[in-house]
N, C-alpha and C positions, 0 to 999 in steps of 0.2 A: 422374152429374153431381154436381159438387162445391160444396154451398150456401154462402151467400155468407157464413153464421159459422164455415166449416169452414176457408172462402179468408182471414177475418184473421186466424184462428188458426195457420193456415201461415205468413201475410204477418211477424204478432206472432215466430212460433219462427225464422221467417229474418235476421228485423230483427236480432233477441237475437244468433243467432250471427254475423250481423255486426259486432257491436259487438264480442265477442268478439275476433273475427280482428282489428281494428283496432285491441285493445289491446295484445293481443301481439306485433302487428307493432312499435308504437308500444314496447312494452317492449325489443324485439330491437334496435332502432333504437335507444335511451336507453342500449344496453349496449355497440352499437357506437361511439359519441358515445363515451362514456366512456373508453375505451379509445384514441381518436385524440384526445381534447380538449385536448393538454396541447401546447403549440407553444411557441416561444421558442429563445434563444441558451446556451449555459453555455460560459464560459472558464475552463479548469483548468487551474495550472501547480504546478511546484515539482518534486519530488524524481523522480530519475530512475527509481530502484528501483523505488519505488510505479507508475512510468508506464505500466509494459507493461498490468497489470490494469486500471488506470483505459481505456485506451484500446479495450482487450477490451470493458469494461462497454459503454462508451462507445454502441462499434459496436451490443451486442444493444439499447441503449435506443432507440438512434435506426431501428432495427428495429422496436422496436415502435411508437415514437411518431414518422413520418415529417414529421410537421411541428417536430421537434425537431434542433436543430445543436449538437454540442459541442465543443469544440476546446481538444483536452490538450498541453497545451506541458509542455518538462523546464526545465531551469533550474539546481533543485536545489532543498534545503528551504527556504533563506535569500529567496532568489529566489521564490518561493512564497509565503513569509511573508509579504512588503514586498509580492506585488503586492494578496494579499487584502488586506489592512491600507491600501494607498492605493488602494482600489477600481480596479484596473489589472486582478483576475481576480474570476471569483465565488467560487474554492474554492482554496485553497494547500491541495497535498497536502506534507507534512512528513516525514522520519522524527524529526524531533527533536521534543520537545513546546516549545510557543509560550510559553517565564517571560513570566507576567506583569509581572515587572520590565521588561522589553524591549519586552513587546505587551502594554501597558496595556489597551488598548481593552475595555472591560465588552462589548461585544457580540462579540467574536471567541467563536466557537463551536468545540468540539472535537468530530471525529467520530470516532473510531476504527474502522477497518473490517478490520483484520487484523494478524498478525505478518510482519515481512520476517527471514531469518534471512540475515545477512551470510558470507564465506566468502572467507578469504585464496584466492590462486588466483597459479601461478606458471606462466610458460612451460615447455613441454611437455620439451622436455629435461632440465629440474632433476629430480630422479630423487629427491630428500628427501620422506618424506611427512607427516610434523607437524613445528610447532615448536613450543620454550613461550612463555609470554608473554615471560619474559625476551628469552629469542632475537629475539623480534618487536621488541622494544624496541631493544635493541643493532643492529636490522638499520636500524630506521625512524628512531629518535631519538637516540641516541649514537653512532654509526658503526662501534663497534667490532669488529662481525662487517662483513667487504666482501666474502666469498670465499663459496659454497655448501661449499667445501671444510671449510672451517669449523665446521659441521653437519653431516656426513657424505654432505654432496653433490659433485659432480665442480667440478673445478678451474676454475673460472667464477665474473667479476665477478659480484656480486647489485648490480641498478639497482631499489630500489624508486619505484613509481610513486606519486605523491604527487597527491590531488585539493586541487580549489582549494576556499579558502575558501564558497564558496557549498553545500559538500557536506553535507547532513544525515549521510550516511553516514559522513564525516572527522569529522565531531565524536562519531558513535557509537565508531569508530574510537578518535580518540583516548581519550576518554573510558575505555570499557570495555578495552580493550588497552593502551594506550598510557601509563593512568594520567595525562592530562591532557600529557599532553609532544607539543611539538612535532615535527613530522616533517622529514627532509631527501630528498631523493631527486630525479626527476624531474617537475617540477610541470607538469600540465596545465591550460591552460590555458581547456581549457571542462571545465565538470562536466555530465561523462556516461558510466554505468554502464558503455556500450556503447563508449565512448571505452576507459575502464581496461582494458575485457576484448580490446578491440582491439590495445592496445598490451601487455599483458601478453605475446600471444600470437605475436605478432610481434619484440619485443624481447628477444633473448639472454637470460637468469640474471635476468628481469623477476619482480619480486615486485607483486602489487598486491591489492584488497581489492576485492569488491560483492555485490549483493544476489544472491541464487539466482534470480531472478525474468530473468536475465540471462545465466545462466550456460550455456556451452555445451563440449561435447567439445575446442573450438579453447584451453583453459585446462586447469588440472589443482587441483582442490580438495585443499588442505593441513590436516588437521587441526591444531588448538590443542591443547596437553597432550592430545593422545590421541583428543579429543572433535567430533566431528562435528555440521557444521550440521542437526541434526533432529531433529524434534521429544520424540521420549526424552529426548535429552541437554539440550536447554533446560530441560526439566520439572521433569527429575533433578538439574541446577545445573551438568550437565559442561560445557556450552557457553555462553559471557557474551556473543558476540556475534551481538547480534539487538536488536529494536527494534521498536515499536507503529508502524503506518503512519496517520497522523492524516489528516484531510481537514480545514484551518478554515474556515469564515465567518464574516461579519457576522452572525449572527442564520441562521435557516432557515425565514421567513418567503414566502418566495415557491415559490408550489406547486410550479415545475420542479423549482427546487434542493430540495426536501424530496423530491419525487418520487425522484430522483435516487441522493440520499444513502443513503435505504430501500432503493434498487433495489441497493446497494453490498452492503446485511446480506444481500440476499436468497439463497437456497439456490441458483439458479444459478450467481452471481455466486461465491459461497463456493466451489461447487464447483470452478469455475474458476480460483478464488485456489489453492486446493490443488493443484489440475493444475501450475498455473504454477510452483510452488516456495513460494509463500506458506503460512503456516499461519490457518486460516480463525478466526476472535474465536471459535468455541466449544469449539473442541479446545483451547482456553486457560481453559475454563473460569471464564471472570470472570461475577459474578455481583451486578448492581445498579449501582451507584455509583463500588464500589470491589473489589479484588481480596484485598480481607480473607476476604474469602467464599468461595474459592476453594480449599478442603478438598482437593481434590484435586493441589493442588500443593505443592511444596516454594517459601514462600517466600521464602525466601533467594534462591532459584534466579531466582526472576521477578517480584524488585521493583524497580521502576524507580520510587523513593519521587514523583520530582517526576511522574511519570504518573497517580498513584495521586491527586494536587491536581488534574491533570488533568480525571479523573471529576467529582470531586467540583464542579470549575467548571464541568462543562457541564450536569450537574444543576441548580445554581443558575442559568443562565442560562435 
């Protein structure tokens, strides 16, 4: 028989691991909370290149976080820019960086979440496989090459495809290839990556430009002097067309969108970016601020000077 200081001594060691179990229940619970607490809307527009990943991300967040809705529009960069800037989206994704001359706003945030490396692409019959810049010039902005022939291609008009001004990718385009000149050819009139690579594909001695992040067998990738969209030849300085994919806002003040933004650096998501064609922000070795630091690069090869004010403004912010 079991005496009655034996019975609270029991009652005492039962109580104890009682409370136990209802702490770790209570912890398990505080961890599951955690992990589902984050609810709300995000509206993401702007450049097309950038959209496939963004939309990829999108999907695994709203995965983890089911009380979470996000909704990735393309547009283009410009498109992008103007809507985070008149609170029309939470996030403008861009491939061009945001002058301050243009988007004053002391609170526009820069995020950089990867490299887009660009890649002329020509209907499947042109049978040329690089050109130099010049040649891209004379094809896109002086007219003076009209023929594939011309280039040691088959006796076929070339129609280059020209995007519309809302194209982060046309001003990368112009810019780095084009040397700032304008282009003539067939202009479309929505900017979408999937549009160029549609019509490339489909239209005769079609020349056109987009992101890799886009690109499929129905096109044929043209080297530039010799050099290939990937990631040696960017490093090495053979290849100039590519570009930082930015994300801006107002500030990253509201936990989804910081949520969010993080979930973009994170090693899934990275991974994913490299799957896609992208090159993931560490295989670029940038380091703090700015990409001074960045020893392992050539940089000649990978300075994009007003990106480099970039860092530096969203540190200050």
């Amino acid at each position: 028989m079991v005496s009655r200081k034996k019975r609270r001594k029991i009652n005492t060691v039962l109580i104890g691991l009682g409370l136990i179990v209802l702490i770790l229940l209570a912890g398990c619970g505080e961890g599951a909370d955690s992990q589902s607490a984050l609810s709300g809307r995000l509206h993401i527009a702007g450049s097309t290149a950038l959209q496939p990943l963004v939309s990829a991300a999108a999907s695994l967040f709203e995965r983890q976080h089911p009380q979470v809705h996000i909704q990735v529009d393309g547009g283009g960069s410009r498109a992008g820019l103007a809507a985070v800037t008149s609170h029309q989206a939470d996030i403008g994704d861009s491939d061009i960086y945001a002058d301050p001359a243009i988007y004053p706003d002391p609170n526009l945030t820069d995020h950089i979440v990867c490299v887009i490396p660009f890649a002329m692409v020509v209907n499947p019959d042109v049978t040329v496989t690089s050109l130099t810049r010049q040649q891209i010039i004379d094809i896109f902005s002086t007219g003076s090459i009209r023929n594939w022939s011309q280039v040691g291609g088959p006796d076929l008009p070339i129609v280059p495809v020209v995007r519309p001004q809302t194209s982060g990718t046309r001003d990368t385009f112009r810019k780095y290839i084009l040397g700032g000149r304008d282009e003539k050819g067939k202009l479309l009139q929505t900017d979408s990556s999937v549009t160029v690579r549609e019509t490339v594909a489909h239209t005769p001695g079609a020349i056109g430009y987009l992101g890799l992040s886009v690109l499929t067998p129905a096109v044929r990738v043209l080297a530039i002097e010799g050099a290939r969209p990937t990631l040696a030849d960017i490093v090495a300085g053979r290849y100039i067309f590519w570009s930082y994919e930015h994300m801006y806002t107002l500030g990253d003040d509201n936990p989804l969108l910081s949520a969010f933004l993080d979930f973009m650096l994170s090693a899934p998501v990275q991974q994913k970016a490299q799957e896609m064609g992208y090159i993931p922000i560490a295989a670029m070795n940038l380091n703090g601020s700015s990409r001074e630091g960045a020893s392992a690069l050539s940089l000649a090869a990978v300075a994009r000077p007003e990106e480099d004010r970039a860092f530096s403004r969203r540190e200050e912010g």
